[in-house]
C-alpha positions as CSV (number, residue, x, y, z in Angstrom):
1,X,6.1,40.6,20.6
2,X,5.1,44.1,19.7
3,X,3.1,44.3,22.6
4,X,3.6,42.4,25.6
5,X,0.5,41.2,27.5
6,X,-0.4,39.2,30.1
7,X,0.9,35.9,28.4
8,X,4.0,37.4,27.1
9,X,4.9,38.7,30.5
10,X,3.9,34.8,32.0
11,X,7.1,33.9,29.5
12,X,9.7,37.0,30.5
13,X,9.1,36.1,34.1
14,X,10.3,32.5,33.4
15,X,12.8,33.8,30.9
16,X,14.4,36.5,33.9
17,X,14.5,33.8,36.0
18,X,16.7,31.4,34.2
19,X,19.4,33.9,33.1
20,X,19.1,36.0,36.7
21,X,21.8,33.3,37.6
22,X,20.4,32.6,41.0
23,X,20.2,36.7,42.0
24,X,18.8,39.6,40.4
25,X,15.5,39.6,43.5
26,X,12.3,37.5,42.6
27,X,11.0,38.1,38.9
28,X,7.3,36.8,40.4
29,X,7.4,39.8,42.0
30,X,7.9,42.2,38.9
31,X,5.6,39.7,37.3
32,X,2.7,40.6,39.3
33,X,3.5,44.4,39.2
34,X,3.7,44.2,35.3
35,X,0.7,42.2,34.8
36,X,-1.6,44.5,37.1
37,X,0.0,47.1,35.5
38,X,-1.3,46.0,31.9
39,X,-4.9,45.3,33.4
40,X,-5.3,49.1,34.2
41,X,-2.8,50.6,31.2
42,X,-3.3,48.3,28.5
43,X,-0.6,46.0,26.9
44,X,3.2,47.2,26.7
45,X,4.9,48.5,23.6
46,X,8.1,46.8,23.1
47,X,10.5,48.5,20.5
48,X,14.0,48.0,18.8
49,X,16.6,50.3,19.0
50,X,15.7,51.3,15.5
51,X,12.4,52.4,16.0
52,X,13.5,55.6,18.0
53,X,15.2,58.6,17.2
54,X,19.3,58.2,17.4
55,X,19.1,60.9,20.1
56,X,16.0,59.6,21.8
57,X,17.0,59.0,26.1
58,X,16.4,56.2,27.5
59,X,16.6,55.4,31.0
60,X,17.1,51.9,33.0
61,X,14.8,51.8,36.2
62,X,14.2,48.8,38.8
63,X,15.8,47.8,42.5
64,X,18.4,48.0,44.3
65,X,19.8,45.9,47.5
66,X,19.5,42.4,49.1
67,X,17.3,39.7,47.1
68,X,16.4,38.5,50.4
69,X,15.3,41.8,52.0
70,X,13.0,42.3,48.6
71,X,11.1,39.3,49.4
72,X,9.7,41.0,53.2
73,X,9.7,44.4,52.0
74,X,8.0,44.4,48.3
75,X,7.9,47.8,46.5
76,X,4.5,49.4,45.6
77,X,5.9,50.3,42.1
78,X,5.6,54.3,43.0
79,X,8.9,54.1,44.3
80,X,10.7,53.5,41.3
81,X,8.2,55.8,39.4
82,X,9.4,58.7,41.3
83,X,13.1,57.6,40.8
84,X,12.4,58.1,36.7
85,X,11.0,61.2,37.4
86,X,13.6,62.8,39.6
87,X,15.7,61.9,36.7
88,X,14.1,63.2,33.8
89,X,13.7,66.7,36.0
90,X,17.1,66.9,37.2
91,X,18.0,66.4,33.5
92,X,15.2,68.6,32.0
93,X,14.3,66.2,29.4
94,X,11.4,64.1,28.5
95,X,12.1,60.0,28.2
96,X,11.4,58.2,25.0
97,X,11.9,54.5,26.7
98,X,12.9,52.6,29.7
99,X,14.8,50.1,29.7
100,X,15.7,46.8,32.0
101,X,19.4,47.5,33.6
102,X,20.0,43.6,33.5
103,X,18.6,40.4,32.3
104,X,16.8,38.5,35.1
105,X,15.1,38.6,38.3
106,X,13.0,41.5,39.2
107,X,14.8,44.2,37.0
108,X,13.5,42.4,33.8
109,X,10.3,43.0,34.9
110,X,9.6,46.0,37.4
111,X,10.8,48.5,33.7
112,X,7.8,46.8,32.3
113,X,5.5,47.5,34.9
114,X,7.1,50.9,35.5
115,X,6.9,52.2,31.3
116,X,3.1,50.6,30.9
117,X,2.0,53.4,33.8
118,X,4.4,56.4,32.6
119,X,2.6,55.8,28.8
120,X,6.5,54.8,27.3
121,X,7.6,52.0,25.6
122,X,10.4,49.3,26.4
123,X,13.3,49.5,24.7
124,X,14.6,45.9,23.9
125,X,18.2,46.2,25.0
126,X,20.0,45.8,28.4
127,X,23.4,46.3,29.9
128,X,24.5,43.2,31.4
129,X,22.6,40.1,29.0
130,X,22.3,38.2,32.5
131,X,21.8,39.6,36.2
132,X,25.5,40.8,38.0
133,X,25.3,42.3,42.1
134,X,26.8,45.5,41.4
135,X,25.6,48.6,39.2
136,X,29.0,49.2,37.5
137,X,28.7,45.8,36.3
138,X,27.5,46.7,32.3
139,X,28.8,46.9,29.3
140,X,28.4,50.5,29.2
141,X,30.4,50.7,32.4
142,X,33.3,49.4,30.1
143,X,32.7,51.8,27.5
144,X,33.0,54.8,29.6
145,X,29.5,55.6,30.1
146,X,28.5,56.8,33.2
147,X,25.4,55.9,35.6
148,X,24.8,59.2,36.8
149,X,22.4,61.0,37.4
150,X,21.4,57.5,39.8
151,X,18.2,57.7,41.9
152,X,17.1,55.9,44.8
153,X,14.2,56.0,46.4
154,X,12.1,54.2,49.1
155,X,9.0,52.7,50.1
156,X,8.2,56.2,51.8
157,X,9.3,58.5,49.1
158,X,12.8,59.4,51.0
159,X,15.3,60.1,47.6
160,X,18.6,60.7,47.3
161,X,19.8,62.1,43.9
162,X,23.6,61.3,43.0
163,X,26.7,62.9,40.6
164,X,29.0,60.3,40.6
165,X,32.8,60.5,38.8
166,X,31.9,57.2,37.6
167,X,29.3,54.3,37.6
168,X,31.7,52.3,40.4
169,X,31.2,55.5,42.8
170,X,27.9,56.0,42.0
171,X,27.4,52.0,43.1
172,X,29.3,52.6,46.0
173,X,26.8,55.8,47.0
174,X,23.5,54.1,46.0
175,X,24.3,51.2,47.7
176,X,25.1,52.6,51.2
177,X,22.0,55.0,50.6
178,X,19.7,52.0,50.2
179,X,21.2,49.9,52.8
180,X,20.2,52.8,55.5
181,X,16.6,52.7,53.6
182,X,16.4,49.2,54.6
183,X,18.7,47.3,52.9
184,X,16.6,47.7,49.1
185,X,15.0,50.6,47.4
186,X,14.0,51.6,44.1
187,X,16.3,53.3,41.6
188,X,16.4,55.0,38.5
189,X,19.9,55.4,36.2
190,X,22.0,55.1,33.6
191,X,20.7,57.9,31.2
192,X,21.6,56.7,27.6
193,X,20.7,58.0,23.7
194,X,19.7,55.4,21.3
195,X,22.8,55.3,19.6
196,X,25.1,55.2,23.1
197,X,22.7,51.6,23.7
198,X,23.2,50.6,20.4
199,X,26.9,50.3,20.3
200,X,27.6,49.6,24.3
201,X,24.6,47.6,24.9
202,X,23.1,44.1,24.8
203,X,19.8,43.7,22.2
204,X,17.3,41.4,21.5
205,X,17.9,40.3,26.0
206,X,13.7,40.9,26.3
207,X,12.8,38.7,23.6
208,X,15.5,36.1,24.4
209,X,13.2,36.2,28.2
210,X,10.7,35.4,25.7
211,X,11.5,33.3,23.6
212,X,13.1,30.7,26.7
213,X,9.6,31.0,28.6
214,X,7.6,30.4,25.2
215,X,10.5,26.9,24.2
216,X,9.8,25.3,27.5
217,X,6.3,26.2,27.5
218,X,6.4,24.5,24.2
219,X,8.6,21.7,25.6
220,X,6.3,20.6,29.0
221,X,3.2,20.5,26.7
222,X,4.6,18.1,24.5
223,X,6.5,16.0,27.3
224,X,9.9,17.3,26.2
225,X,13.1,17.3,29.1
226,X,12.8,20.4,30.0
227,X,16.5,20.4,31.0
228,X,17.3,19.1,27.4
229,X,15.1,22.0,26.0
230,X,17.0,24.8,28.1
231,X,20.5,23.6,27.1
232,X,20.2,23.8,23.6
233,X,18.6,27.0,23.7
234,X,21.5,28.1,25.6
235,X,24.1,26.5,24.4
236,X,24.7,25.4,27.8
237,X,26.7,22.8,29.6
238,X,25.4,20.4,32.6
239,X,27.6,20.9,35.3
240,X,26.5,18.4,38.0
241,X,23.3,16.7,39.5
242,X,23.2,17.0,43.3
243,X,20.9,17.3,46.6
244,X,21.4,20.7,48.7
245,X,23.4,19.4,52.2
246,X,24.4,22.5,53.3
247,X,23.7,26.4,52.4
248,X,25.2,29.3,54.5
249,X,23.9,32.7,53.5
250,X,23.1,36.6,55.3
251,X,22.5,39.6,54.2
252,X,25.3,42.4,54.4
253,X,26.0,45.6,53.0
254,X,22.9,45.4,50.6
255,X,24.1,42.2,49.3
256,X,23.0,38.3,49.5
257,X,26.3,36.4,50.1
258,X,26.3,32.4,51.0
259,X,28.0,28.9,49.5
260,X,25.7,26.0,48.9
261,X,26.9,22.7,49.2
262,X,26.0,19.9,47.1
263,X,26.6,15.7,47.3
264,X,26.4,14.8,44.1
265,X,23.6,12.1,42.4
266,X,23.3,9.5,39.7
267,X,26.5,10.1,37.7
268,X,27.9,12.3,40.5
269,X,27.6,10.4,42.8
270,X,30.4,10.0,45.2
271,X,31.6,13.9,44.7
272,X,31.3,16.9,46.1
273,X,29.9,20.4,44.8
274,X,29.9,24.0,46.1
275,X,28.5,27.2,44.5
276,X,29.2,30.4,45.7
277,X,26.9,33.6,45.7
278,X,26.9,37.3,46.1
279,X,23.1,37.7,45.1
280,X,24.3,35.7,41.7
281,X,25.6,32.1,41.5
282,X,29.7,32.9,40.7
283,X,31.6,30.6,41.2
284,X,30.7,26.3,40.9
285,X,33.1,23.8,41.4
286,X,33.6,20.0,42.4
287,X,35.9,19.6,45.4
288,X,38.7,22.2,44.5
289,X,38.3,21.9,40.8
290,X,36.4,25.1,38.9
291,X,33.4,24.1,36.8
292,X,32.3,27.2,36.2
293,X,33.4,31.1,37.2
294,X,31.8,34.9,36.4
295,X,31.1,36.1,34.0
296,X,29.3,32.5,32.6
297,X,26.3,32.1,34.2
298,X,25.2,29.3,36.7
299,X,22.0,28.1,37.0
300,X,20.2,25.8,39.4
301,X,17.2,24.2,38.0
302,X,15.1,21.7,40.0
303,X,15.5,18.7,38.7
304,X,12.1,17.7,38.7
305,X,10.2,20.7,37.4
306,X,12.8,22.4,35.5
307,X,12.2,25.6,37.7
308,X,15.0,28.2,38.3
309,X,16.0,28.1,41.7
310,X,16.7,31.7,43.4
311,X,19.8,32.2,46.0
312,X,17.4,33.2,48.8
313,X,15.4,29.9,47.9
314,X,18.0,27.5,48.1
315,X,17.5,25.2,50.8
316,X,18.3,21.7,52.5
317,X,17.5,18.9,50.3
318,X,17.0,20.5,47.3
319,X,17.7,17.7,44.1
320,X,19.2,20.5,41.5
321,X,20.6,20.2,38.0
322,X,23.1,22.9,37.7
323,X,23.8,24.3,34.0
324,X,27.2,26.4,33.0
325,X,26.4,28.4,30.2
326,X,28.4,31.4,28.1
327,X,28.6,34.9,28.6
328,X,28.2,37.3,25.8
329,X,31.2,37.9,24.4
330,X,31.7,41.7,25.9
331,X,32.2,40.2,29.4
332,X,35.0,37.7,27.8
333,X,37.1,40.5,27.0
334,X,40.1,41.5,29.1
335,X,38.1,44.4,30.3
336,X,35.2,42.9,31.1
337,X,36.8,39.9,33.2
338,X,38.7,42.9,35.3
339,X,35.3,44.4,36.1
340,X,33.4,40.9,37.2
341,X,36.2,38.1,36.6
342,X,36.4,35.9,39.7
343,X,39.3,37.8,40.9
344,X,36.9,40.7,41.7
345,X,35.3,39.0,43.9
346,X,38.6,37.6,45.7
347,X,38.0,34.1,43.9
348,X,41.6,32.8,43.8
349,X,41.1,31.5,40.2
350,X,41.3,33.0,37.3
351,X,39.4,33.0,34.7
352,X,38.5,30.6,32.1
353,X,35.7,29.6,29.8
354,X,32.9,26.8,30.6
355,X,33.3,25.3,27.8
356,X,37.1,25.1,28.1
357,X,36.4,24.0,31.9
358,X,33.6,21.3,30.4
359,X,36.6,20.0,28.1
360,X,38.9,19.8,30.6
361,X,37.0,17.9,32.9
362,X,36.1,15.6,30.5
363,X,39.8,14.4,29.5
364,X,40.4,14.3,32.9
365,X,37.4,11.6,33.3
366,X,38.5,9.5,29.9
């Protein structure tokens, strides 16, 4: 894993899938971008934390707007290229790494792509250890640390440059900035030292991508369940088995926003199951009753395949089996769930563990 090639990159993409919780934009994409980007630049030096300098910057880089917007209007790569360079001139210093903002969907991959042609490494560390909709969402965003400078740039090199009081204003800015580009661009942000990532980030999220693609590689060759496979790994929890009978979405304000509705199958059969999205899966519950809630990630997996099934994929008659499994523990603080707890989102519950949901349910079955 010192150097990710084509292969390795084959395993993040599946990997960025999974934990992208449903949103995050298509990781195929970022795949492809990565992987053409290693056939004219050579592999991709991925480093620890450890291996740079304390004050060494590094700087998180990908796209921003509407998963379903990304998949008709596909960046060229330049666009976030320029965003990393605005940056580094507007701060006049020279980048040691970049970094992926979150863990899944396109913005696990596009850095890859996007440090293989600037001739930096990736630094193995993140700021959400899954995919969230909004750019304040990170666990540096609850230490304090700001996203400014924040760069956004489109397909046709228009760039806006922002100074924002904090990361939630500077969301707020770069959002409405690339919903008038469009409704997605490319951006560049949250400036960070070493040592700021090493005590507000999330390490080791690149190789976890990894190590999931590489497990259920392992698992389909030797005829493993590939749902088994991903549950252990995850420590996850099966929430329900169901066939798609409804799913509402549209696009607004530079978000993907929709409930899917489920009928549930072999066990759970006879009940009913909604999950509700903004880009992410956040909220999954039978009839009235909770299941699962942000920060804990949802994911929809086709039952047959054992594929990760994107919000802007979802369709009619989809057979899913949908998996509840923990956040890292920074999100489970009281802090965390103010800043993407259900309530943000105007969920009425509040919120509570999958695991403790998992328990409860299963009393309530006894």
């Amino acid at each position: 894993m010192k150097w990710l090639d084509h292969e390795a990159i084959e395993h993040i993409s599946y990997g960025a899938a999974i934990l992208a919780s449903g949103g995050g934009g298509d990781p195929y994409i970022g795949k492809i971008m990565a992987q053409r980007a290693i056939a004219q630049h050579g592999p991709i030096q991925l480093v620890t934390l450890d291996e740079l300098q304390p004050e060494a910057l590094l700087l998180a880089t990908g796209m921003i707007g509407s998963p379903t917007i990304m998949m008709e209007k596909l960046p060229s790569g330049q666009e976030s290229l320029l965003a990393c360079r605005y940056i580094a001139e507007h701060m006049g210093c020279s980048l040691s790494a970049i970094y992926p903002i979150e863990t899944g969907g396109i913005n696990s991959l596009l850095p890859l792509a996007s440090a293989c042609i600037l001739g930096l490494p990736v630094a193995d560390v993140d700021a959400m250890g899954r995919a969230f909709p909004e750019f304040q969402m990170t666990t540096f965003y609850l230490d304090g640390i700001n996203a400014s400078p924040f760069a956004v740039v489109d397909e046709n090199a228009n760039a806006a440059l922002f100074e924002a009081q904090d990361s939630l204003k500077a969301e707020k800015l770069a959002r409405a900035v690339a919903v008038k580009m469009g409704g997605s661009a490319a951006f560049a942000g949250y400036p960070v030292t070493v040592d700021q990532a090493r005590v507000s980030g999330i390490t080791g999220t690149l190789r976890l991508m990894w190590r999931i693609g590489v497990e259920v590689q392992q698992a389909r060759d030797a005829r493993r369940n590939v749902i088994e496979t991903l549950t252990t790994l995850l420590q996850g929890i099966v929430l329900f088995r169901g066939k798609a009978n409804r799913v509402n979405q549209r696009s607004e304000g530079g978000f993907n926003y929709g409930t899917a509705c489920f009928v549930g199958v072999d066990d759970d059969k006879g009940s009913r199951f909604d999950v509700l999205f903004q880009n992410e899966y956040l909220l999954a519950r039978r009839e009235d009753q909770a299941l699962c809630m942000t920060p804990d990630l949802i994911i929809l997996l086709d039952e047959e395949t054992g594929l990760p099934i994107l919000g802007e994929r979802l369709c009619y008659g989809m057979r899913v089996v949908a998996l509840g499994v923990p956040a890292n523990e920074k999100w489970r603080t009281p802090r965390g769930i103010e800043v993407c707890g259900p309530r943000y989102f105007h969920y009425l519950d509040d919120y509570t563990p999958v695991e403790t949901l998992a328990a409860r349910c299963s009393e309530e079955r006894v």
